[in-house]
C-alpha positions in Angstrom: 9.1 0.0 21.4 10.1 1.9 18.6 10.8 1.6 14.6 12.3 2.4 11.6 16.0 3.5 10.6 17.9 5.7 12.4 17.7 9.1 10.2 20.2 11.8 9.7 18.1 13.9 12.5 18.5 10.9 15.2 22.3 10.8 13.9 22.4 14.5 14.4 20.8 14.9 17.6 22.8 12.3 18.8 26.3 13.4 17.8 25.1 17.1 19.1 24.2 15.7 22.5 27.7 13.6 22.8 29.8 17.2 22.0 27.5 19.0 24.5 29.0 16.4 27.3 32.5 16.4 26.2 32.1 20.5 25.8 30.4 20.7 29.3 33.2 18.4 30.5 36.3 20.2 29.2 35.2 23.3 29.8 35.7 23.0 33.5 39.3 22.7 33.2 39.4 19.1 34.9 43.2 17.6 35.9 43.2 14.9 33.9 42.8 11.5 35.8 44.1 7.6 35.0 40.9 7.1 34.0 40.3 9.8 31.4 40.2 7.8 28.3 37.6 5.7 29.8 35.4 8.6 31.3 35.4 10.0 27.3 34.4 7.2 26.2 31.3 7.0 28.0 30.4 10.3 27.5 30.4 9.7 23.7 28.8 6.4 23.7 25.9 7.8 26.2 25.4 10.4 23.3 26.0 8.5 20.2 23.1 5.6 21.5 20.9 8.5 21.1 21.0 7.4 17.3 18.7 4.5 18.1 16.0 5.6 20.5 13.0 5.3 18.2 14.3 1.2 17.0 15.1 0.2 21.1 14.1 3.0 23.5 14.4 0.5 26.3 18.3 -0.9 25.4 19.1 3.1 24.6 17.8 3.8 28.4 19.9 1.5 29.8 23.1 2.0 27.4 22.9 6.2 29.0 22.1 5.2 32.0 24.9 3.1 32.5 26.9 5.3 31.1 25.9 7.9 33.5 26.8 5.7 36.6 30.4 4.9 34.5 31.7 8.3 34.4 30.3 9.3 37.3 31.7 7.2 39.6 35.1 8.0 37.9 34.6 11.4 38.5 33.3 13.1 35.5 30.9 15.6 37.1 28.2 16.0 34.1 24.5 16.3 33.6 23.3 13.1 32.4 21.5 14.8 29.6 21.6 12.0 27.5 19.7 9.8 30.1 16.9 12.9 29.9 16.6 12.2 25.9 16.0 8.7 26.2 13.5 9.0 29.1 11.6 10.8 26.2 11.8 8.5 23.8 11.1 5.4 26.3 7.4 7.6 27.6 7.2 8.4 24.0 7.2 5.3 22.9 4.4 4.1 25.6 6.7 2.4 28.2 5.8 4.6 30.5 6.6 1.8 33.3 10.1 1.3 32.4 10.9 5.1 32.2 9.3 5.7 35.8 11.4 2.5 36.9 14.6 3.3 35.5 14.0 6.8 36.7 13.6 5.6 40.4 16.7 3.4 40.1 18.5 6.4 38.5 17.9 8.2 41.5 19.3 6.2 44.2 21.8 5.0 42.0 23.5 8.3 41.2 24.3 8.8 44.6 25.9 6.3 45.4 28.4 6.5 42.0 29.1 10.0 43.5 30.2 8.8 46.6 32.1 6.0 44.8 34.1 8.8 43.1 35.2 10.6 46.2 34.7 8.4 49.6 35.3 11.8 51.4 31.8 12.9 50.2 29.1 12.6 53.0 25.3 11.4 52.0 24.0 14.6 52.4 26.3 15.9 50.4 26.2 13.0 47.4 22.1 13.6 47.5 22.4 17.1 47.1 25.1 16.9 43.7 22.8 14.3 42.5 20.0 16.3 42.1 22.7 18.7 39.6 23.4 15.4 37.7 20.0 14.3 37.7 17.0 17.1 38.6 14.0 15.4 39.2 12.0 18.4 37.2 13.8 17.6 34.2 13.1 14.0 34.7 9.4 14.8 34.6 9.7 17.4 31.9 11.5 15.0 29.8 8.6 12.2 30.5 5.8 14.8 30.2 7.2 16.1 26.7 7.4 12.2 25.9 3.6 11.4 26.9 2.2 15.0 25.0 4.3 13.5 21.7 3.0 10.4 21.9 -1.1 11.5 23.0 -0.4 13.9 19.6 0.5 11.0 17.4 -2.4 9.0 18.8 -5.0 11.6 17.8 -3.2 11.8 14.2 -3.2 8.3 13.9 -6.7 7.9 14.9 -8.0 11.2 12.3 -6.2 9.2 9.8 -7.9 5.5 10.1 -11.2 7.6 10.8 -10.9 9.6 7.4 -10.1 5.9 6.2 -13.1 4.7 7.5 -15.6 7.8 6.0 -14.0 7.6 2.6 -14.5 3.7 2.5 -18.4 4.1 4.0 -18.0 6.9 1.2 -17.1 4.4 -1.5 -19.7 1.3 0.0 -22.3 4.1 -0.5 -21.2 4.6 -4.1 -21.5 1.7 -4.9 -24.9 0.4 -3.8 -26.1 3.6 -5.6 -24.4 3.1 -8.6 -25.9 -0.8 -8.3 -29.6 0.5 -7.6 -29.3 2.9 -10.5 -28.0 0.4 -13.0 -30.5 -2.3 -11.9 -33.8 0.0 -12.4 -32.2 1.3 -15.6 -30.8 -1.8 -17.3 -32.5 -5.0 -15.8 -36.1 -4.4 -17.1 -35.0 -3.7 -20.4 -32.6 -6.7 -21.0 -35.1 -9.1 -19.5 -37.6 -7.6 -21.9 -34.9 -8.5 -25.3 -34.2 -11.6 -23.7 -37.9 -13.2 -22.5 -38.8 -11.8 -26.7 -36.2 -13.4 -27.9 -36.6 -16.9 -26.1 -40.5 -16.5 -27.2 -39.4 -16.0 -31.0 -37.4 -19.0 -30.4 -39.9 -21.2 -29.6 -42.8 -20.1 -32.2 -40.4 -20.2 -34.7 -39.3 -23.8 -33.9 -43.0 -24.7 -32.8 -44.2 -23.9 -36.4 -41.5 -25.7 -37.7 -39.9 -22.6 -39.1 -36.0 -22.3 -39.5 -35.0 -20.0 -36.7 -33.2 -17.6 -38.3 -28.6 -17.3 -36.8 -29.8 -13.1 -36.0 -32.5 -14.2 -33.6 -29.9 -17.1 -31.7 -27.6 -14.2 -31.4 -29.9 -11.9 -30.0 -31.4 -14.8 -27.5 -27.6 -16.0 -26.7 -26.0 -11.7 -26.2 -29.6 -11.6 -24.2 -28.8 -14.3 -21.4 -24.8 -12.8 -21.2 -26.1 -9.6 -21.3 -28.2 -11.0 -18.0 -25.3 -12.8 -16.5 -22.6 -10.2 -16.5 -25.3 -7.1 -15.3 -26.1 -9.8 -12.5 -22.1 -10.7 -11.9 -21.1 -6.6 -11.9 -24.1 -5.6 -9.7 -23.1 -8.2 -7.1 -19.6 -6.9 -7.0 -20.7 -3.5 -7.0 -22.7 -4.8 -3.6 -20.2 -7.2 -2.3 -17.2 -5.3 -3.4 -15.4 -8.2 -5.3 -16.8 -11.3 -2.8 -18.3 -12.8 -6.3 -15.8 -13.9 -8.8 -15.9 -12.2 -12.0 -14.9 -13.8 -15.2 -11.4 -13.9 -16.3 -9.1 -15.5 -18.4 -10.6 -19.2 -18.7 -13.3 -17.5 -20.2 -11.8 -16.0 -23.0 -12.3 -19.4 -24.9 -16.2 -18.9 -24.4 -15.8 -15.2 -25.9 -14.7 -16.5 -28.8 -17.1 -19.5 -29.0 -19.8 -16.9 -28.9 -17.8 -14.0 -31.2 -18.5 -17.4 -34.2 -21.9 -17.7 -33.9 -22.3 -14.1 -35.0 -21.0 -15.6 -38.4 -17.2 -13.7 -38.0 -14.4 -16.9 -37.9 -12.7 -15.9 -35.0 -9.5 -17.7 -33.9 -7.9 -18.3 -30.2 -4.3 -19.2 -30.3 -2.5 -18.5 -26.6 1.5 -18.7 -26.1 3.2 -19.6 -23.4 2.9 -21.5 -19.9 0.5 -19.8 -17.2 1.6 -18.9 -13.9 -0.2 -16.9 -11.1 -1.3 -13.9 -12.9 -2.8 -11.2 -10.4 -6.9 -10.8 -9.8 -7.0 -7.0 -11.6 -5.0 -8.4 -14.7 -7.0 -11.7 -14.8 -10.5 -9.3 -14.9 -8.6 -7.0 -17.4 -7.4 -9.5 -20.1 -11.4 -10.4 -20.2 -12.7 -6.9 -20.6 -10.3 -6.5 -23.3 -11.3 -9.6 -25.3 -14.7 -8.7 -24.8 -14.4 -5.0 -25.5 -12.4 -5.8 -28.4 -14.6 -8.7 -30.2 -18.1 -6.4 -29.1 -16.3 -3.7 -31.4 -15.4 -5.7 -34.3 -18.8 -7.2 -34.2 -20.7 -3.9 -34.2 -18.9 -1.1 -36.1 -16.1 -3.5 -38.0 -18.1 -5.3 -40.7 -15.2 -7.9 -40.7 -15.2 -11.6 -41.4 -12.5 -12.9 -39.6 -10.7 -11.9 -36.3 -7.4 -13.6 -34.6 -7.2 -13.1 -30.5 -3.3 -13.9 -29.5 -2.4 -14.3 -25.7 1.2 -15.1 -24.9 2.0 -15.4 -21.1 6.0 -13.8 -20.5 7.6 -13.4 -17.6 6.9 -9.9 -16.9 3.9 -9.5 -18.8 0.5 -10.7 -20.1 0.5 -9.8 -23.6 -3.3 -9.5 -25.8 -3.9 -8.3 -29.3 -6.7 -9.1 -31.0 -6.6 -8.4 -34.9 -9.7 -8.0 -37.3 -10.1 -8.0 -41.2 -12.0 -4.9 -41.3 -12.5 -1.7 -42.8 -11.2 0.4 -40.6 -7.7 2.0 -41.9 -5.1 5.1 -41.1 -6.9 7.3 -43.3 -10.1 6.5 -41.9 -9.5 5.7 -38.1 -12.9 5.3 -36.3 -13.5 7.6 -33.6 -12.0 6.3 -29.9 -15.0 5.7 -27.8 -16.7 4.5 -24.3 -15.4 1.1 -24.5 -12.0 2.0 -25.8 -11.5 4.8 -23.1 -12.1 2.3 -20.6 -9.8 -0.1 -21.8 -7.1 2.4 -21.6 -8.0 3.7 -18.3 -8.1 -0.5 -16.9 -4.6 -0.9 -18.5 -2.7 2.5 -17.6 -4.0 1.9 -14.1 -2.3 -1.2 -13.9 0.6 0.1 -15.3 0.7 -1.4 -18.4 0.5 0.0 -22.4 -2.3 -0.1 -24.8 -2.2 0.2 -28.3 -5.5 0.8 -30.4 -5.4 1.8 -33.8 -5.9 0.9 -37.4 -3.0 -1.3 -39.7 -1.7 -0.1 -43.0 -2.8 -3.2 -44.9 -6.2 -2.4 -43.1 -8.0 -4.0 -40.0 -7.9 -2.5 -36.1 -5.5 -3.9 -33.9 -5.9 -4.1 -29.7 -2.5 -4.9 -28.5 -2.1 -4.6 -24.6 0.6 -5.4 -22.6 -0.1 -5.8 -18.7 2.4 -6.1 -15.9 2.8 -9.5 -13.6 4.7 -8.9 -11.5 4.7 -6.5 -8.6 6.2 -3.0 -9.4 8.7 -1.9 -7.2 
């Protein structure tokens, strides 16, 4: 079984091995017989089949050794070289049966095509110019050769799937560490803001007091806070078996980005199709990143997120009124970085950076469809 193309080394090989016949041939100054044309032509096509030995070892056995047989029995006295190459390739590529069968046939089968060329020609004498056509120690160095090739790519193959196999352990290991680490160093203290928060709440509404938009925020960024440390640790454990958020919540992002007081608009363009897992998670980190920024370091009022599906791309740019301009850009940091580093790896463009008329502007563009 083999596969793949034939390559300009087969094609070579094989158009080498064809002259060597017709060379070997000619250069015993042969009287040309009735059947010449035909006796050239299966000299060529035994070495030409060559070409396909690693896509049909088996057929290219059978194509030289027929061809063998053909133009021996009409007299062209030749090493069946090419029948040795293809013995290779059968052993090499793990038919190991067929090559030891056809091999056996070969041997009784030579023979008798010898004796069909020249009916003068004894047994004795046809066995013993069969084993110049055919020598049974190139037969097994041709199949031995085939096996050591095939035992060496076996090993390679197996070093490769077991470096595979360490690096992914490797990366498993990561992981849980990285999830331990961020669970002892994050957990305690967001259940801390968040249980506070929740208890401000409640006195605050159990005196009858107005409970003041800050303290909602901080109670409402709390409980997220919880969710999505509780969503990335489990797919830092499971490696991606629990569904992370995504585009459908983008709407709840912005829900959230308006209780913080900034009037922050949704508008999305276009029809959705199937848009790919890493972009889905991507578009939602950028949304977030972006609106976490404008709430923080902004001081804006308003802020416009624009999704338009195309059919190449996912396109986001979120917009904000604030007082970030050219002259002043803001320094590029954590959050940005890693937006950059999400998008390039997907192979898309990101563009972060202040407007003239003043405000920041996120615009990414992500790619759909498969690259080729």
């Amino acid at each position: 079984m083999g596969s793949g193309r034939i390559g300009l080394t087969d094609g070579a090989v094989a158009a080498g091995v064809a002259a060597i016949l017709l060379v070997t041939w000619l250069s015993r100054h042969q009287a040309p017989t009735a059947f010449g044309p035909l006796g050239y032509a299966l000299l060529v096509t035994g070495g030409l089949s060559l070409a396909a030995h690693r896509r049909a070892p088996v057929t290219v056995l059978a194509v030289t050794g027929g061809c063998v047989l053909g133009y021996q029995t009409l007299g062209f006295d030749v090493p069946a070289v090419a029948y040795l190459f293809a013995v290779y390739a059968v052993v090499r590529a793990g038919r190991r049966v067929v090559a030891i069968a056809g091999s056996v046939i070969m041997l009784v089968a030579v023979p008798l095509a010898l004796m069909a060329a020249s009916q003068n020609r004894s047994v004795g004498e046809a066995l013993m110019l069969g084993r110049d056509v055919l020598p049974l120690a190139w037969l097994v160095a041709a199949g031995a050769a085939g096996e050591a090739l095939r035992q060496a790519e076996r090993r390679a193959d197996e070093a490769e799937r077991t470096r595979e196999e360490t690096a992914r352990r490797r990366a498993d290991e990561e992981r849980l560490h990285i999830a331990r680490e961020l669970h002892d160093s994050l957990t305690h203290q967001i259940s801390v803001i968040k249980v506070q928060a929740e208890v401000a709440v409640h006195l605050a509404r159990k005196r009858g007091e107005q409970v003041p938009d800050a303290l909602l925020v901080i109670r409402e960024a709390g409980r997220e806070a919880a969710r999505e440390l509780r969503a990335t640790l489990e797919a830092l454990r499971d490696d991606g078996a629990s569904p992370p958020r995504g585009l459908d919540h983008v709407p709840d992002l912005v829900g959230r980005a308006r209780t913080t007081g900034l009037d922050a608009q949704l508008t999305i363009e276009g029809h959705r199709d199937d848009v790919p897992v890493a972009v889905d998670r991507t578009a939602y980190r950028i949304v977030q990143e972006s609106l976490t920024n404008v709430a923080r370091h902004a001081a804006a009022t308003t802020a416009s997120v624009h999704i338009a599906y195309r059919p190449d791309c996912l396109v986001i740019r979120v917009d904000d009124d604030g007082r970030a301009t050219p002259d002043a850009a803001p320094a590029p940091g954590v959050g940005l970085l890693g937006m950059r580093e999400r998008v390039t790896a997907l192979g898309g463009h990101l563009r972060a950076a202040p407007r003239d008329e003043g405000g920041f502007t996120v615009h990414a563009e992500l790619p759909v469809a498969p690259r080729s």
